[in-house]
C-alpha positions in Angstrom: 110.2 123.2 138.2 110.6 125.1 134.7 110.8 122.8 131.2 114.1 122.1 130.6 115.8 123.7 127.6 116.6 121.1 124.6 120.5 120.6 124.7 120.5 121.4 121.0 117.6 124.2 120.8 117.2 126.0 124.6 114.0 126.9 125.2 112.9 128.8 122.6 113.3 128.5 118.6 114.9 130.9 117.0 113.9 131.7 113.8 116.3 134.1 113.1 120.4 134.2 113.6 122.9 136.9 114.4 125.5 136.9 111.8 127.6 133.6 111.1 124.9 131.9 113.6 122.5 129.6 111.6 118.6 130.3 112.2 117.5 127.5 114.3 114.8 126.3 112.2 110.9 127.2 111.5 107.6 126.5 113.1 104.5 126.0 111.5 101.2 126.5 112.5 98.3 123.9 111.1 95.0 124.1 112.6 92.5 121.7 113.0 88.9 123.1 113.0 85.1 122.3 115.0 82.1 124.1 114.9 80.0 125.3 118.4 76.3 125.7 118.0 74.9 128.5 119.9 71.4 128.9 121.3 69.9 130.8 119.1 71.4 128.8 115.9 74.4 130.6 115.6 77.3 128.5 114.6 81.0 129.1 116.0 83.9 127.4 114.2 87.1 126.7 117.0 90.2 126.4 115.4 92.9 124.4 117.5 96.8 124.9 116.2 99.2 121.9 115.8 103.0 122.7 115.8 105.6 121.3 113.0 108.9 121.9 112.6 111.3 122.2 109.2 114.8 123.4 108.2 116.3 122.5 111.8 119.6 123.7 111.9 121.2 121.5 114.8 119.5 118.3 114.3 116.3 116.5 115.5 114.1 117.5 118.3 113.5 115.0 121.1 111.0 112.4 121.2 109.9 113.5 124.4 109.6 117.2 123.2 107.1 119.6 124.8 105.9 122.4 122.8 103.1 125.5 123.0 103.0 128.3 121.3 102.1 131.6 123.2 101.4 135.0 121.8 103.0 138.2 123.2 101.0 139.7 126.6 99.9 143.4 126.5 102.3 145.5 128.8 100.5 148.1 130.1 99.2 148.2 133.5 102.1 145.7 134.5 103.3 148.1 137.0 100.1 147.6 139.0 99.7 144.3 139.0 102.9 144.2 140.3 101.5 146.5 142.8 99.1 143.8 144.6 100.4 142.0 147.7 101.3 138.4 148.1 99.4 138.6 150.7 96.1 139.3 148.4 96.7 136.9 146.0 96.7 134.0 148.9 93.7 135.5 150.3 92.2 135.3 146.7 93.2 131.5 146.3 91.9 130.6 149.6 88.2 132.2 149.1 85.5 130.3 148.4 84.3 130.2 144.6 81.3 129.2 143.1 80.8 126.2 141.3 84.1 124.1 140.2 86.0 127.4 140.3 89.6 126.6 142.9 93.0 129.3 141.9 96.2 128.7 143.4 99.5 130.5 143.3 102.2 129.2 141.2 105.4 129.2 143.2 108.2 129.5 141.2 112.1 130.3 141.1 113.2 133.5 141.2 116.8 134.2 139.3 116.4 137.6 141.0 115.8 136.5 144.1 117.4 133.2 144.5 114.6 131.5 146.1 111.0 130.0 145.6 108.3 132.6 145.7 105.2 133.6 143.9 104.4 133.7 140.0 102.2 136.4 138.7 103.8 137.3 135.2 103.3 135.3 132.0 100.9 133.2 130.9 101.7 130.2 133.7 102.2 133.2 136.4 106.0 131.7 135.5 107.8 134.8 136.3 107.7 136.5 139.9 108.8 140.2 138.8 108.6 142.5 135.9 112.3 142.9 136.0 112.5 139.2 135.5 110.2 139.3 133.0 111.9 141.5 131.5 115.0 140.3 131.5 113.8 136.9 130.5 112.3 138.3 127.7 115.7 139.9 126.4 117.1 136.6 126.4 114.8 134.5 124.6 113.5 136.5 122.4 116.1 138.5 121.2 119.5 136.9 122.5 120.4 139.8 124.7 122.2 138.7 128.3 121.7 140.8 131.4 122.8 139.8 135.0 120.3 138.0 135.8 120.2 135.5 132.6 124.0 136.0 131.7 124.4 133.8 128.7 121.5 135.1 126.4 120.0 132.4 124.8 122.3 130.2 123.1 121.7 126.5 123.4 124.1 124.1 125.3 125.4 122.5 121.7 125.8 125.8 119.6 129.1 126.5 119.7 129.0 129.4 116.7 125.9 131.2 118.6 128.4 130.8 122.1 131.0 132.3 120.5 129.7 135.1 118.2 130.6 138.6 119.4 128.5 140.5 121.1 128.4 144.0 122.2 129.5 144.0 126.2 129.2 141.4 129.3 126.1 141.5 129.7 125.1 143.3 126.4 122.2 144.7 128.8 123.5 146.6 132.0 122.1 146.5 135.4 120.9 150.1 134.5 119.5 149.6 131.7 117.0 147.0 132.1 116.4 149.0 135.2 115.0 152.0 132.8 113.2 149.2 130.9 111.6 148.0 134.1 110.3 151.2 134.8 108.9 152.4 131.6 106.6 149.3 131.8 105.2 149.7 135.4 104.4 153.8 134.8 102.3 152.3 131.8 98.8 153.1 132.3 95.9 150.5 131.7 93.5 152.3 129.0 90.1 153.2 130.7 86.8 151.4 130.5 84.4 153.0 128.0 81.0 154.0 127.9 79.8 152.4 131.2 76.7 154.2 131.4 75.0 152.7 128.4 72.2 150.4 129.1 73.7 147.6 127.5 77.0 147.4 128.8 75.5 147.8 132.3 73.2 144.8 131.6 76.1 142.9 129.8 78.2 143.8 133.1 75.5 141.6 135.4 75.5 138.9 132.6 79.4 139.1 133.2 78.5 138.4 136.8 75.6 135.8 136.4 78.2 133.8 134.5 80.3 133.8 136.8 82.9 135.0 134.9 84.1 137.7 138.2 85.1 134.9 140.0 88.2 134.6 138.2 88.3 137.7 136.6 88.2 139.8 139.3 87.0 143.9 138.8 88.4 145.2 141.9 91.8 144.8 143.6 93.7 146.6 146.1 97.1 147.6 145.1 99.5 147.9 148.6 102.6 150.6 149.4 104.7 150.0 146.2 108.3 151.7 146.7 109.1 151.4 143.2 107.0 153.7 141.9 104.6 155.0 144.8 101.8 156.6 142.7 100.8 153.0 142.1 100.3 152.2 145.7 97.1 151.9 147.7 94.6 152.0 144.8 91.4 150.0 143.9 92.0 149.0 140.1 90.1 147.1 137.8 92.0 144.6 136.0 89.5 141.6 135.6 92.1 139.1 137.1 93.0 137.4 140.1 96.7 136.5 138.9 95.7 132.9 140.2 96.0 129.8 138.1 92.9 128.0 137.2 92.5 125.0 135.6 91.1 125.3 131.9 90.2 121.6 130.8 91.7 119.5 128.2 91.1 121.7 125.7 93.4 124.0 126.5 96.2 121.7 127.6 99.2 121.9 126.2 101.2 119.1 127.4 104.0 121.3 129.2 103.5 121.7 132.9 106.0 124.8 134.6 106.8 125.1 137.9 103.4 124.2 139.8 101.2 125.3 137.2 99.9 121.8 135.3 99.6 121.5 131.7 95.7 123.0 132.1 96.3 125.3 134.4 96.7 129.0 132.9 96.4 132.2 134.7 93.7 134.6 134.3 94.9 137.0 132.1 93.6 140.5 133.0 90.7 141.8 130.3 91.6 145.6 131.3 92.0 147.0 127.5 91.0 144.3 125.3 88.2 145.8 124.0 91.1 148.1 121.9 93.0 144.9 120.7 92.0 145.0 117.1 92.3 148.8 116.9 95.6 148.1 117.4 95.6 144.6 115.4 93.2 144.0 113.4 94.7 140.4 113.0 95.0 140.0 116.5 94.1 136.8 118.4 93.3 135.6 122.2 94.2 132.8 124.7 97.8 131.8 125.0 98.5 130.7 121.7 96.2 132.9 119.7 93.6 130.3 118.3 91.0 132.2 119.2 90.3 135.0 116.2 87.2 136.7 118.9 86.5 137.1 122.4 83.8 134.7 121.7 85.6 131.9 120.5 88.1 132.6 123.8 85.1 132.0 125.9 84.0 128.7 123.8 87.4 127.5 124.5 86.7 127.5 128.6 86.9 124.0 130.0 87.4 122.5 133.5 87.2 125.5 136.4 85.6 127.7 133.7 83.0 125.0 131.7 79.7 126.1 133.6 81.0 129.4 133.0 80.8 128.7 129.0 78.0 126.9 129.3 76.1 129.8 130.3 76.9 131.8 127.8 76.5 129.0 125.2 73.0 128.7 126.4 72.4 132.7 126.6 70.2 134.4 124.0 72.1 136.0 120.4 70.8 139.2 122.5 72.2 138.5 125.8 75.5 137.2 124.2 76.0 140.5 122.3 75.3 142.5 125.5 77.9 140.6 127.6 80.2 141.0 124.9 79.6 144.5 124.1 80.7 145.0 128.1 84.0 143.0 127.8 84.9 144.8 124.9 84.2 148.1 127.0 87.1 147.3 129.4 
């Protein structure tokens, strides 16, 4: 149920080459811009990116080419999330939900595993563990092969990236992307700030009054979790459900994985954000970061989500700020 990789290009360009391996070629970024007008007379300008391609080095993509940019996912607080049952996640896709608001499960394969089961990493919920995650991750962004994705990343027609040397088979041993695996789930989720102030206590009922806990949900109970057991049996606060939900044409991108549609995008946990641009100042939101503030994410909320949006569309400049002023508290 995953894209298929280009014969020529895999799934992933590569910008950059090893040593006698030719860069695959460059992406480009062009985005076309529309302005949202607020109650209160505030205007928003959405900006929606458009891919090109130059300097390819192994000749021309496919006709029937499907293409989305994505942005790289915080790590912290993986290891709980990965903490939460299957059993939860089910129970959270079968609850009732107000308004046009459904989840599912995306069931995907597992390389680890060898079988169908649950998604709840990546922006589709694509990926079933953090290991594989990880792993994944090694392969197609950097080249690196492990175990469980043994021939890195090189496309099926590069025959100078298949035979350039490379540092052991795998490069990335078993215990190695073990350690990797658990430096990521010990990772702790920053903590929410100033929760007492007046504001961010009303923004926090706004948050609920739009909705917007449905999807993003503030508590979940994390099961016995072997791994690491420090993470089991907690109530955390990660503002997701790990479902997929359906986001509206908007956010489309025109390439479906495993049982998630084009639309459909998980609900990516809004523990920390508040601290993004103290980290990246530059830093953007949604998949693909077109959205340059957590405002212009929310403007970008379509299908499940549009009564959502159109709440806080139709809130008052004051209102707005309060709600968020408590997102950004997370």
């Amino acid at each position: 149920g995953a894209p298929l990789p280009i014969p020529c290009y895999g799934d992933q360009l590569q910008e950059f080459g090893a040593p006698g391996v030719n860069a695959e070629g460059r992406a480009h970024l062009h985005y076309e811009e529309t302005d949202v007008l607020l109650n209160g007379g505030e205007i928003v300008s959405l900006r929606k990116p458009r891919i090109s391609f130059s300097n390819l080095a192994y000749g021309p993509m496919l006709d029937n080419l499907q293409n989305s940019a994505r942005i790289a996912p915080a790590i912290y607080g993986m290891g709980l999330l990965a903490a939460i049952p299957d059993s939860t996640l089910l129970a959270l896709a079968a609850q009732p939900k107000p308004g046009k608001i459904k989840g599912k499960v995306n069931w995907v394969w597992s390389a680890e595993q060898q079988k169908t089961v649950i998604g709840r990493f990546g922006w589709k919920a694509n990926v079933a563990t953090l290991r594989e995650q990880t792993a994944s991750a090694l392969a197609g962004d950097m080249g690196l092969s492990s175990h469980l994705f043994p021939h890195g990343n090189c496309a099926e027609e590069q025959i100078a990236c298949q035979q350039a040397p490379v540092s052991g088979m795998p490069e990335i041993s078993a215990a190695q992307l073990e350690q990797m695996e658990f430096y990521q789930l010990a990772l702790a989720a920053p903590a929410p700030r100033q929760q007492q102030q007046a504001s961010i206590q009303r923004g926090a009922l706004l948050f609920r009054q739009a909705q917007c806990a449905a999807c993003h949900q503030p508590e979940i109970k994390t099961a016995a979790f072997p791994r690491l057991t420090v993470l089991g049996e907690q109530l955390i606060a990660p503002y997701t459900d790990l479902l997929l939900h359906d986001m509206g044409p908007a956010l489309a991108d025109q390439r479906p994985d495993s049982a998630a549609s084009d639309s459909e995008w998980r609900t990516p946990p809004l523990w920390g954000i508040g601290l993004a641009k103290q980290v990246e100042p530059h830093v953007g939101f949604l998949h693909d970061g077109r959205a340059r503030t957590i405002l212009e994410a929310i403007l970008w909320h379509g299908g499940e989500a549009e009564e959502s949006r159109n709440m806080v569309q139709q809130m008052s400049p004051q209102e707005r700020q309060q709600l968020l002023n408590f997102i950004e508290s997370l």
